[in-house]
C-alpha positions in Angstrom: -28.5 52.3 146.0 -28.5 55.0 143.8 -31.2 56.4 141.0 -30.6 55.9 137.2 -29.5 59.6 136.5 -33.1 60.1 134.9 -35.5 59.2 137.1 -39.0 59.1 135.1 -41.9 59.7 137.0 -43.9 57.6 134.8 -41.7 54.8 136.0 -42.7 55.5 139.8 -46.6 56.1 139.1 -46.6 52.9 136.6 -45.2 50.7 139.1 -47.4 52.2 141.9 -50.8 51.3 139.3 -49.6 48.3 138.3 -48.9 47.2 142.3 -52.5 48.3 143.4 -54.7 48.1 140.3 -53.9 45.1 139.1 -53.7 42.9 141.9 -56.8 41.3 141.6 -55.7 39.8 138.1 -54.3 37.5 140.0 -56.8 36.6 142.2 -59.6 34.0 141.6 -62.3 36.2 142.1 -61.6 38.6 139.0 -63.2 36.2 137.0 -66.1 35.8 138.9 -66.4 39.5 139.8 -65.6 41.2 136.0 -66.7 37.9 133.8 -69.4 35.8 135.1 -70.7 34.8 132.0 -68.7 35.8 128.6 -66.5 32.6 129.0 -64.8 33.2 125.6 -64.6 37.5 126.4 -63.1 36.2 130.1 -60.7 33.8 128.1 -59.7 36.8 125.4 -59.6 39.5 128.0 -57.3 37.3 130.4 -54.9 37.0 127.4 -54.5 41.0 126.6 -54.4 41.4 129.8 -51.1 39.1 130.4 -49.6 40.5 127.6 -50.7 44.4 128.3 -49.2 44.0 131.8 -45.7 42.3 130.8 -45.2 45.2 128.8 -46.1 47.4 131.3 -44.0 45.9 133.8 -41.0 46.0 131.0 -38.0 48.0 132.0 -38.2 51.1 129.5 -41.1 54.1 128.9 -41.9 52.8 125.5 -43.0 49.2 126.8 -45.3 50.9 129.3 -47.1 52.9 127.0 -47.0 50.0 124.4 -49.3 48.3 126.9 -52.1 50.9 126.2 -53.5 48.7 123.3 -53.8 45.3 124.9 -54.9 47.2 128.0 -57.7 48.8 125.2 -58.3 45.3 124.0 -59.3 43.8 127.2 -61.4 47.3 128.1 -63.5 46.4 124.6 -64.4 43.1 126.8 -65.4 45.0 130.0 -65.7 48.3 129.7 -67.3 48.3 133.1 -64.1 47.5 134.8 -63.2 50.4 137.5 -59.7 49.4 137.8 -59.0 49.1 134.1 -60.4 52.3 133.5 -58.1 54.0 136.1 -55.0 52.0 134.4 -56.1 52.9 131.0 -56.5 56.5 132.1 -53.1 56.4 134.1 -51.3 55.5 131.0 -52.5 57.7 128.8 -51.6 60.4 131.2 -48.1 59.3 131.0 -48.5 60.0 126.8 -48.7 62.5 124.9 -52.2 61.7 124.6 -52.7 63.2 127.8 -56.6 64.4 126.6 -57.5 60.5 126.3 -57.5 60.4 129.9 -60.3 62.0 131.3 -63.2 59.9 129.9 -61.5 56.9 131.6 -61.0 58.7 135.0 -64.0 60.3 135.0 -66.0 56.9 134.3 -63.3 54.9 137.0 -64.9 57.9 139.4 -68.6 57.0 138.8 -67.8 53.0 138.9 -65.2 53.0 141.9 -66.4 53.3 145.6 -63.5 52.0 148.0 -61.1 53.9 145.5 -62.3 57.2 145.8 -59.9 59.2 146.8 -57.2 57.7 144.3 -59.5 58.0 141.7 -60.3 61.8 141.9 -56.1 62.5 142.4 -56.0 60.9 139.1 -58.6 62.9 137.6 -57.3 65.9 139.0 -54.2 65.2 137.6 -55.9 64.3 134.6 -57.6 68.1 134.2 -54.2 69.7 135.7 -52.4 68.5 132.7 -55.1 69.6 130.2 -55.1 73.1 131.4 -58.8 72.0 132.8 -57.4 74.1 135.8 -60.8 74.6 138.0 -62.1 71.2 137.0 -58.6 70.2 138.6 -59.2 72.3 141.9 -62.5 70.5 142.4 -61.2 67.1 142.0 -58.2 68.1 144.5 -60.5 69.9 146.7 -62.6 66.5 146.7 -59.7 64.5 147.5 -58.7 66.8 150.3 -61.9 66.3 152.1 -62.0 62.7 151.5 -58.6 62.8 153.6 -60.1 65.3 156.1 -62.9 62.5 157.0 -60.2 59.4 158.0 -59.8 58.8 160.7 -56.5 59.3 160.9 -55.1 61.9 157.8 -52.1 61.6 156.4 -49.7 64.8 156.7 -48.4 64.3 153.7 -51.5 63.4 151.7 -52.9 66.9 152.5 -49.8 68.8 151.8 -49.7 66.4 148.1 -53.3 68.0 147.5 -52.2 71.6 148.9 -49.4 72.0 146.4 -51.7 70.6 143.7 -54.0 73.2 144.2 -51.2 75.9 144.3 -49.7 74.9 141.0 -53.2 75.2 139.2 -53.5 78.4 140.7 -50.0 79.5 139.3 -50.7 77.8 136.2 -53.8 79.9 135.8 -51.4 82.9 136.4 -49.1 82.3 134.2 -51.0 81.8 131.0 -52.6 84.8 131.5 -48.9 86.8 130.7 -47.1 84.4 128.4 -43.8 84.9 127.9 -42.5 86.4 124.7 -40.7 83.4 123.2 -40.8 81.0 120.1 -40.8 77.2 120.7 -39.6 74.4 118.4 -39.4 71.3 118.2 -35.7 70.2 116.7 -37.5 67.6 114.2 -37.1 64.3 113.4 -33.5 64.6 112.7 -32.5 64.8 116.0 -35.3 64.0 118.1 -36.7 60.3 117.8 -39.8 58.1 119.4 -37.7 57.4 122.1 -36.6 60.2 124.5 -34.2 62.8 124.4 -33.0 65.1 127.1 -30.1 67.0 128.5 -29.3 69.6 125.6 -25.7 70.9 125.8 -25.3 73.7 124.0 -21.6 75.7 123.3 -21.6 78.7 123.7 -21.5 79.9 120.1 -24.5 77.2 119.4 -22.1 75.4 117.0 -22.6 71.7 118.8 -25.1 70.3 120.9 -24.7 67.8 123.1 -27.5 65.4 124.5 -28.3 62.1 126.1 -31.0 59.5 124.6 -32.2 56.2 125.0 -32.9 55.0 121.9 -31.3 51.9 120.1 -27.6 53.0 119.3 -27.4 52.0 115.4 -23.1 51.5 115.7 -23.7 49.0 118.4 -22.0 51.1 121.1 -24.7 49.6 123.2 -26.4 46.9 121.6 -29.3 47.2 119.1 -31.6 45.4 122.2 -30.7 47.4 124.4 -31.6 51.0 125.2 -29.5 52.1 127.5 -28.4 56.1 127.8 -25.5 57.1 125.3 -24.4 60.4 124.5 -24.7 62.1 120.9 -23.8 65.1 119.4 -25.2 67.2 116.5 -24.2 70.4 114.8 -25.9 73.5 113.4 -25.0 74.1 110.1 -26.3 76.8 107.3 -29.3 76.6 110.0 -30.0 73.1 110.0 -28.6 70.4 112.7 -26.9 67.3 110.9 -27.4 63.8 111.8 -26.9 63.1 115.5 -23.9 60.8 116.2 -22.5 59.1 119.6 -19.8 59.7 120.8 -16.9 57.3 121.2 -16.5 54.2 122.7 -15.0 55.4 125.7 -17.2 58.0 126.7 -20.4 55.5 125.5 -19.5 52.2 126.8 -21.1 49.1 126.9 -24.2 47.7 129.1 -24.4 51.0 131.0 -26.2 54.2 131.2 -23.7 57.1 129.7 -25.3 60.6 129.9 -24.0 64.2 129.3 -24.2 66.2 132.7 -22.3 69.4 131.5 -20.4 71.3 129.3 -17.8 74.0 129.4 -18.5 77.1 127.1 -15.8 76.4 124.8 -17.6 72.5 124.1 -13.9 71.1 125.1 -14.9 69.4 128.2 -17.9 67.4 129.2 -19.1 66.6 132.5 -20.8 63.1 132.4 -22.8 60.7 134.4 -20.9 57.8 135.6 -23.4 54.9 136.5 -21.5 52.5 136.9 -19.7 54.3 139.7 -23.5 54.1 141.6 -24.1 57.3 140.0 -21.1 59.7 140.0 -19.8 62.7 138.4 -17.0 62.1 135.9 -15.4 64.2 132.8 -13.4 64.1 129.9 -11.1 66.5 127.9 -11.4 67.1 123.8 -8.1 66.1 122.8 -8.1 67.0 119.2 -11.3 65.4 117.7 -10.7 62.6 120.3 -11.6 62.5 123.9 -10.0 61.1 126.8 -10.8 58.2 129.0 -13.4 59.3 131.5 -12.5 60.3 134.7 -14.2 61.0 138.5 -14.5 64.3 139.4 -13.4 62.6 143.2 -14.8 62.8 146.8 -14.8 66.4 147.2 -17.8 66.0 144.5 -18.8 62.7 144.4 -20.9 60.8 147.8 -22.3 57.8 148.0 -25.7 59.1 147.2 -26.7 60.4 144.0 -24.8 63.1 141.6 -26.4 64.5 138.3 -25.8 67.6 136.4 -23.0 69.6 136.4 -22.1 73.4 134.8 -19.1 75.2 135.8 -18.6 79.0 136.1 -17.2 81.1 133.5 -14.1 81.3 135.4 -13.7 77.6 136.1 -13.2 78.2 139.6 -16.8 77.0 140.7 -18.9 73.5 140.2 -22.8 73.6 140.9 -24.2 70.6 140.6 -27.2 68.3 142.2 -27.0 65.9 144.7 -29.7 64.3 147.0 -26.9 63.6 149.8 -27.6 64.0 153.8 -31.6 64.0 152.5 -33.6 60.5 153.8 -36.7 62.2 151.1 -34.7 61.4 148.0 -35.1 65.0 146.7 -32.0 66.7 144.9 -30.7 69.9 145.8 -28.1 72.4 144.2 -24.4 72.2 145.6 -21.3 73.8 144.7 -18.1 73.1 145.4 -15.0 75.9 144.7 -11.5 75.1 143.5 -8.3 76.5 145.4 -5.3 77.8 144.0 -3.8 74.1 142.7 -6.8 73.4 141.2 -8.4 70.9 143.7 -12.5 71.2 144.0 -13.3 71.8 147.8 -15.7 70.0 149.9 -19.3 70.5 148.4 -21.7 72.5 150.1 -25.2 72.9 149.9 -27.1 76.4 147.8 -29.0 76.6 150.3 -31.7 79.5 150.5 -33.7 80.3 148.8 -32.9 78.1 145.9 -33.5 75.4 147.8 -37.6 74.7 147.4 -37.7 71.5 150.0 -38.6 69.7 147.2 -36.3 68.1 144.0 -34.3 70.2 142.3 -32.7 69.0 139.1 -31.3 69.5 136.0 -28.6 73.5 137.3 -26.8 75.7 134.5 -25.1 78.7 135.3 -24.8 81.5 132.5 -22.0 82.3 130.5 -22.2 85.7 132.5 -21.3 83.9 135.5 -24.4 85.9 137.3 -27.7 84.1 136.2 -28.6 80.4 137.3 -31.1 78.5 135.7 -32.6 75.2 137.2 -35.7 73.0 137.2 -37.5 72.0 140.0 -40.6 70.6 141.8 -41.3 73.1 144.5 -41.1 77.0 144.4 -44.2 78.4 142.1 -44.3 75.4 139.5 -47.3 74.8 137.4 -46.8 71.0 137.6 -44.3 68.7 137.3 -40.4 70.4 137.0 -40.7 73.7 135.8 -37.6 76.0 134.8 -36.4 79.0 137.2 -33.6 81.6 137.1 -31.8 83.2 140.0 -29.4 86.1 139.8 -26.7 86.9 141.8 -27.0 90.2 143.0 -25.3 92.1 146.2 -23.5 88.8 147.4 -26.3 86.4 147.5 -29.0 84.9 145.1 -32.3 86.4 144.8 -35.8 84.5 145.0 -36.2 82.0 141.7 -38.7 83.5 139.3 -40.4 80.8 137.1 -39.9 81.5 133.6 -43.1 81.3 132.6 -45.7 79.8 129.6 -45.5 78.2 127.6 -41.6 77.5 128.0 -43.0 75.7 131.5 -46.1 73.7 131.4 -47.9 71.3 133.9 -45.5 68.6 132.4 -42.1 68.2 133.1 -40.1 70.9 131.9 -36.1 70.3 132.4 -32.6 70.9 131.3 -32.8 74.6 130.0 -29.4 75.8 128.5 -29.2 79.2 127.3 -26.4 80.4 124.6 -23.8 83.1 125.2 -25.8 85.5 123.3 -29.4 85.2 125.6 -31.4 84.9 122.1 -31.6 81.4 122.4 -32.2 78.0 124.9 -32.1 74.5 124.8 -34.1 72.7 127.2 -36.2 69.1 127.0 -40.1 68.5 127.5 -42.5 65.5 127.3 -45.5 67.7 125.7 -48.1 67.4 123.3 -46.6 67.0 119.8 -43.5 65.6 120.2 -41.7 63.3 118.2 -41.9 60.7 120.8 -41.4 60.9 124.9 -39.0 63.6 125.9 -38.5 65.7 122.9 -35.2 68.5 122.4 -36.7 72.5 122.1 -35.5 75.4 121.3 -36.7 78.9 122.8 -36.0 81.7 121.2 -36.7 84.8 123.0 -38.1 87.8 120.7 -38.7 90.5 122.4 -40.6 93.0 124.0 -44.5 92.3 123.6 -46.9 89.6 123.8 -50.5 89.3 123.8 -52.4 88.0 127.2 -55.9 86.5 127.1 -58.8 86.8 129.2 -59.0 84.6 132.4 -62.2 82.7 131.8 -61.8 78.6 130.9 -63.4 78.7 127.7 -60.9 81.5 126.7 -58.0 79.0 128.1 -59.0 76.0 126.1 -59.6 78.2 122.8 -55.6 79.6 123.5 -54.1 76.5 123.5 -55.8 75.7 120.5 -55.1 79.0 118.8 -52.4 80.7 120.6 -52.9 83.4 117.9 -55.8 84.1 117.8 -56.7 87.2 118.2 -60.0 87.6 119.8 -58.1 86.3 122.6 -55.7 89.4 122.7 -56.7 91.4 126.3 -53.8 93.8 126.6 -50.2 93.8 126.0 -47.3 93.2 128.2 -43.7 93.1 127.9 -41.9 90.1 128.8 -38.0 90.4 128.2 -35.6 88.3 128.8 -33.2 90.1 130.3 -29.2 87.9 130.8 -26.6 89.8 131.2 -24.3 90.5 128.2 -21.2 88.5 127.4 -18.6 89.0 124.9 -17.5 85.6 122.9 -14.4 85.6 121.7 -12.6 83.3 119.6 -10.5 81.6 117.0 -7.1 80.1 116.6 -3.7 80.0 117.9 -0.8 79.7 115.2 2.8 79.7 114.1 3.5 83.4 112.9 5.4 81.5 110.1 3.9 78.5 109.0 0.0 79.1 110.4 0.3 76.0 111.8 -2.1 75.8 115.5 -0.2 75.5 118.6 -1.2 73.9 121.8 -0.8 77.1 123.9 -2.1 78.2 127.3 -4.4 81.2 127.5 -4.8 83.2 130.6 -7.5 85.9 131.3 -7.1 88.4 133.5 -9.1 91.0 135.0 -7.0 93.9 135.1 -8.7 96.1 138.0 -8.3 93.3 139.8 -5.0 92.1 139.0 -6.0 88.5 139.4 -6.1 85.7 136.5 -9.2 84.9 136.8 -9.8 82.2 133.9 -6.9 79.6 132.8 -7.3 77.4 130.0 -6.2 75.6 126.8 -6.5 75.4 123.4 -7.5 72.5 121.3 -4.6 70.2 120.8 -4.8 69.6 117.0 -7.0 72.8 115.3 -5.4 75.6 118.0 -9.1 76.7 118.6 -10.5 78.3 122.1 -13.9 80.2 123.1 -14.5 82.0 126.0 -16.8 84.0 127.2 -16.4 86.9 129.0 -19.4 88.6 131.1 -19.4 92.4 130.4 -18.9 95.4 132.5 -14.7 94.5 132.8 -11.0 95.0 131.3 -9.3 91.9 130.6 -5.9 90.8 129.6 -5.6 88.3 127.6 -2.1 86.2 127.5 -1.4 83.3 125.3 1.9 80.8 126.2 3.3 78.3 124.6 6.5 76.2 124.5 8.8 77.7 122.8 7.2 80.8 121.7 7.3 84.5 122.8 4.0 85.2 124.6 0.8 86.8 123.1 -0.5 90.1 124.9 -4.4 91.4 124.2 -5.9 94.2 125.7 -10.5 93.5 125.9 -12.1 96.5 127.6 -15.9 95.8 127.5 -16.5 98.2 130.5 -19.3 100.0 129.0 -20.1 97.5 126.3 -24.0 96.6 126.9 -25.1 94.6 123.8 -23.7 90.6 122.6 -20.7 90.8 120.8 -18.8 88.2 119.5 -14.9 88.4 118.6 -12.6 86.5 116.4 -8.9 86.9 116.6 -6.9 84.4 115.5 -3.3 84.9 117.6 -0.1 84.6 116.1 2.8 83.8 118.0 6.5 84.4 117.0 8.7 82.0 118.0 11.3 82.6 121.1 14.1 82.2 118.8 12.7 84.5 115.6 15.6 87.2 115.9 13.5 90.8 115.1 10.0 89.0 117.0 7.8 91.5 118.1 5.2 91.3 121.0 3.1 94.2 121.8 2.4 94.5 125.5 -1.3 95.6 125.2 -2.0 95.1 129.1 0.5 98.0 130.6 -1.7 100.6 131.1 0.3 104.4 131.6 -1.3 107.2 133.2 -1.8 110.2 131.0 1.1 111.7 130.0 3.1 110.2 132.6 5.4 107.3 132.4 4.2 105.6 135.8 2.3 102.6 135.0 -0.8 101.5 137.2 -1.3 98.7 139.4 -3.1 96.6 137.0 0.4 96.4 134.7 1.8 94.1 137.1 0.4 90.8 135.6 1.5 91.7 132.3 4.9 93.1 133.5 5.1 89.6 135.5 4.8 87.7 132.2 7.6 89.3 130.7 9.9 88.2 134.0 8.4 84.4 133.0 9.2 84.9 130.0 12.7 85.9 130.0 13.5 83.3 133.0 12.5 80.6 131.0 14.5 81.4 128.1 17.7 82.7 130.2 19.4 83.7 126.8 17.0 85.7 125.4 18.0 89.7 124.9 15.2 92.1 124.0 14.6 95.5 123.5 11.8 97.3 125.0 10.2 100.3 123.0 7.9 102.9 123.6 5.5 104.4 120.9 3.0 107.5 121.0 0.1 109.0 118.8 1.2 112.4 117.0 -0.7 114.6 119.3 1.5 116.9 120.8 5.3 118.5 120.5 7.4 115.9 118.6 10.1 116.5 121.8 7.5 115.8 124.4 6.3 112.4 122.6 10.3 111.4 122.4 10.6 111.9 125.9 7.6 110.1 127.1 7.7 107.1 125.3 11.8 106.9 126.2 10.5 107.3 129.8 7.9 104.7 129.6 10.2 102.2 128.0 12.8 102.8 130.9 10.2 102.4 133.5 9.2 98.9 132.1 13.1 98.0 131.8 13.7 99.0 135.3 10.9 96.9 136.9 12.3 93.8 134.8 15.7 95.0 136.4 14.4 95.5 140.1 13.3 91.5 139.6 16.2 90.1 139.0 16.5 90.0 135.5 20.2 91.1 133.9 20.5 94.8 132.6 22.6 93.3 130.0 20.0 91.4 128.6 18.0 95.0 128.3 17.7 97.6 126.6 15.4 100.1 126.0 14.3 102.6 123.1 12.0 105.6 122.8 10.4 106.4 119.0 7.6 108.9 119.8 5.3 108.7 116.9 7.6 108.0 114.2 6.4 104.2 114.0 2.4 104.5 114.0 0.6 101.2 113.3 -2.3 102.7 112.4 -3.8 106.0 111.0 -3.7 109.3 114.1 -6.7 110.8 111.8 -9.2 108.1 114.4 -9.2 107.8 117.7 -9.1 103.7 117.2 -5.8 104.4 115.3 -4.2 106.5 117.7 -5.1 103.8 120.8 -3.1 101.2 118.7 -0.3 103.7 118.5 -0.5 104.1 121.9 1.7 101.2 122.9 4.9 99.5 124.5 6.3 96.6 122.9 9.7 94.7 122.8 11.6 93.0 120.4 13.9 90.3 120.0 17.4 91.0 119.7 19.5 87.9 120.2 18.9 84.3 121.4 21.7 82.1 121.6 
């Protein structure tokens, strides 16, 4: 059977205390053993206990930690009690109370004989997550010998205690170079006493997407129940508004409904479908509605479990996690390609060395389709999940680099989501502070310096305390974040006429290439699209719609190096609008020559489309020049250049008589000559309509 699609470690550790710890509550000789004499403390204590344990065996996080104060009440009784105080001290290390823990381990440690070895894990856990990092290696290092002397050691007990010990060790690294970011909490508006996790973020940070468990105030799910449902918020004038749920059919009743993914442009989710056993599923923004969710099928989807989902910027590649073919449980990153009629390939495994051996979780690939980011329990973690990144580089991915304090902590640190622009990240965190269990943060990267401390303990505790302060300060290092640039570019698609949107097709092109490498749509109602393109290229950019001439944009970003972000709003002439131009910004000419390159075919094969599909349509195609030069010489050229783009259309099939072909030189600029912008955009081929009947 498959997990829930968050599994909670709390859940696993609180049903593995509750199983050992308190079985002698039910046994006759607890009383004997923990009350001998205090009839009426016996009588009270036996009460909170009940009562502390049903909540603590209740199906949701937030009735195991409300157990802490009956579980308090009966420790007022018996504070002598070895097992309560390992209980006590196990719950408060699955709060944010985390520093309430250690007087109750360490005092279960001095009381508890037979449990010794279980009760120094604890404590070392305990220390771990207070940053108490050598007090942790002792209590490990205690445990490990304690396994050493049985008789028979476990293999897996002593690698449990090895990794321990290794994350202290790299959490004692990795505070001493902190990494140069802000953290926030997202407040109370959108994060809540119950938990909140899986940010989605658009590329443009406009809407964010996440799943929580608390009570869903429409009734969606029922105001007892607290199943996962899907929200969304929205940043505006730098604030985000009230989360809402989403509709009922993405959000559906007595089941678990969480977001897994999201494409750049925020108009298609991928989402967890439980009561499919735990598949992958999505569903398309149609309008401000969106469709029935749907399976992403069996080239995705097992019979094990699927969670998490981010496509590359090119839509031709799913990653996502699955803990198929593995008898452990753990997750692992797969990905699964799409072929040329749009059907996703058999999955297979990431492999090395993304792959830790251990659970990996929670996988987003950047907008610059070259930097994955994922969390996971192996590798270098300091504890718990932590966040990595891999880059792409020279055909395969390099070795994960943990991203570092405080953005990873010895808690669970999962679901990081950065923005098109690399300034900021989304990502979720049970830490210290929060609003409630799993809180939403936001990272926002600032730079190039940051202050390090000195290694010593006292020095570690005083930092946490003080981050800032600055008798702490050491040297200074820099720690960048360092994602490779994208270009965003967006808007609307519209009538020409009546600025009405149109439901049109956009294509992207890389033009060295000559491939299409991206295909997608607008929105259905508002016309809108976002895409992001990763730097370092020349696309074309084609628009197509029913009954509309097609839309031709040039993006060269070759040597652009910095975030940009572009708005053009496109609009299209209708096929029918007699006099119509279209500017045909991807045929490229060589200089002073009237032979186009290889990378004009795309755009040249648009215009064949094009004029197949409307079989009456006559154009004429013109060619245009900047004023540099004889007068003669720019006549000639651009006539030539016109000519060669009517004789290709010609040599595939197309009707001279529905051609013709025109040469003005420079005596229709679009834009001033005195710039060198200006005389780019007079640079240009274009046709017009001339009849359509």
């Amino acid at each position: 059977m498959k997990n829930k699609y968050i599994r909670y470690r709390i859940i696993a550790l609180a049903m593995l205390c509750s199983n050992a710890a308190f079985a002698q509550t039910q046994n006759v000789e607890f009383e004997k053993k923990y009350f001998p004499k205090n009839k009426e403390g016996l009588k009270v204590a036996k009460e909170q206990l009940e009562q502390g344990m049903e909540k603590y065996r209740g199906g949701s996080l937030v009735d195991k930690i409300t157990a802490l104060p009956y579980l308090l009440s009966a420790y007022d009784f018996n504070p002598n009690n070895a097992e309560l105080n390992m209980v006590i001290g196990d719950c408060y290390l699955r709060s944010t109370e985390k520093d309430q823990a250690i007087k109750y381990l360490e005092k279960a440690v001095e009381l508890i004989s037979p449990l010794r070895f279980q009760a120094y894990m604890l404590l070392g856990e305990a220390y771990h997550r207070n940053y108490e990092f050598d007090k942790a290696i002792a209590a490990y290092n205690i445990c490990r010998q304690h396994s050493k002397n049985k008789d028979k050691p476990q293999a897996d007990e002593t690698k449990k205690i090895a990794k321990k010990i290794a994350e202290c060790e790299t959490a004692k690294e990795l505070i001493l170079k902190p990494a140069n970011v802000f953290i926030d909490n997202l407040g109370s508006t959108v994060n809540t006493p119950y938990s909140e996790y899986g940010p989605l973020i658009t590329a443009d940070g406009a809407a964010l997407y996440f799943t929580s468990s608390r009570p869903d105030p429409k009734g969606i799910a029922g105001l007892d129940t607290y199943n996962e449902n899907i929200y969304v918020t929205y940043r505006q004038s730098g604030e985000w508004t009230k989360p809402v749920s989403l509709a009922k059919s993405i959000n559906t009743v007595n089941t678990n409904n969480a977001a897994a993914g999201i494409s750049p442009s925020g108009d298609l989710l991928f989402v967890f479908l439980a009561e499919n056993g735990g598949d992958l599923g999505y569903t398309f923004l149609n309008g401000d509605a969106w469709t029935p969710k749907k399976t992403l099928g069996n080239a995705i989807n097992s019979p094990a479990h699927e969670a998490s989902a981010t496509l590359s910027p090119d839509g031709r590649t799913l990653y996502f996690v699955s803990n198929r073919n593995n008898p452990n449980g753990d997750h692992q990153i797969y990905y699964s390609n799409r072929d040329a009629q749009g059907i996703w390939m058999p999955a297979r495994p990431l492999g090395e060395p993304i792959a830790s051996g251990y659970d990996e979780r929670a996988v987003f690939i950047h907008a610059n389709g070259k930097t994955i980011y994922f969390s996971s329990n192996g590798h270098n973690t300091m504890g718990g999940y932590d966040i990595f990144r891999s880059d792409f580089e020279d055909g395969q991915w390099t070795t994960p680099v943990n991203m570092g304090y405080p953005i990873n902590t010895p808690e669970d640190d999962l679901f990081f989501m950065l923005n098109a622009s690399g300034r900021y990240a989304y990502f979720s965190s049970f830490r210290k502070g929060g609003w409630g269990f799993y809180d939403l943060y936001r990272i926002t990267f600032i730079g190039d310096e940051k202050p390090t401390i000195s290694a010593s303990e006292d020095n570690l505790i005083a930092y946490m305390q003080n981050p800032l302060s600055e008798t702490l300060v050491e040297k200074k290092v820099k720690v960048r974040h360092d994602s490779k640039t994208v270009t965003l570019v967006k808007g609307a698609v519209k009538d020409a006429n009546t600025n009405k949107p149109i439901f049109a097709n956009v294509e992207i092109t890389d033009n060295e290439l000559g491939e299409i490498i991206a295909e997608f749509t607008t929105n259905s109602q508002t016309g809108s699209y976002m895409v992001a393109l990763p730097s370092g290229k020349n696309y074309g950019f084609v628009v197509k719609a029913k009954d509309y001439l097609f839309y031709s944009e040039n993006i060269d970003i070759r040597d652009h190096s910095e975030y940009q972000e572009i708005h053009k709003d496109i609009l299209m002439s209708n096929a029918e609008s007699v006099g119509s131009k279209v500017v045909l910004n991807n045929i490229f000419f060589n200089t002073g020559s009237a032979e186009f390159s290889d990378a004009s075919i795309l755009e040249l094969n648009q215009m064949v489309q094009m004029l197949n599909d409307h079989p009456k349509l006559r154009i004429e195609v013109s060619g245009h020049t900047d004023n540099t030069g004889p007068a003669e010489f720019n006549l000639y050229l651009s006539t030539a250049r016109a000519k060669a783009v009517v004789d290709y259309l010609i040599s595939t099939g197309i009707s001279a008589d529905r051609l013709t072909y025109v040469g003005y030189g420079f005596d229709q600029p679009v834009a001033s000559n005195a710039t060198a912008e200006g005389r780019m955009a007079n640079r240009r081929t274009e046709f017009k309509v001339l009849k359509n009947e």
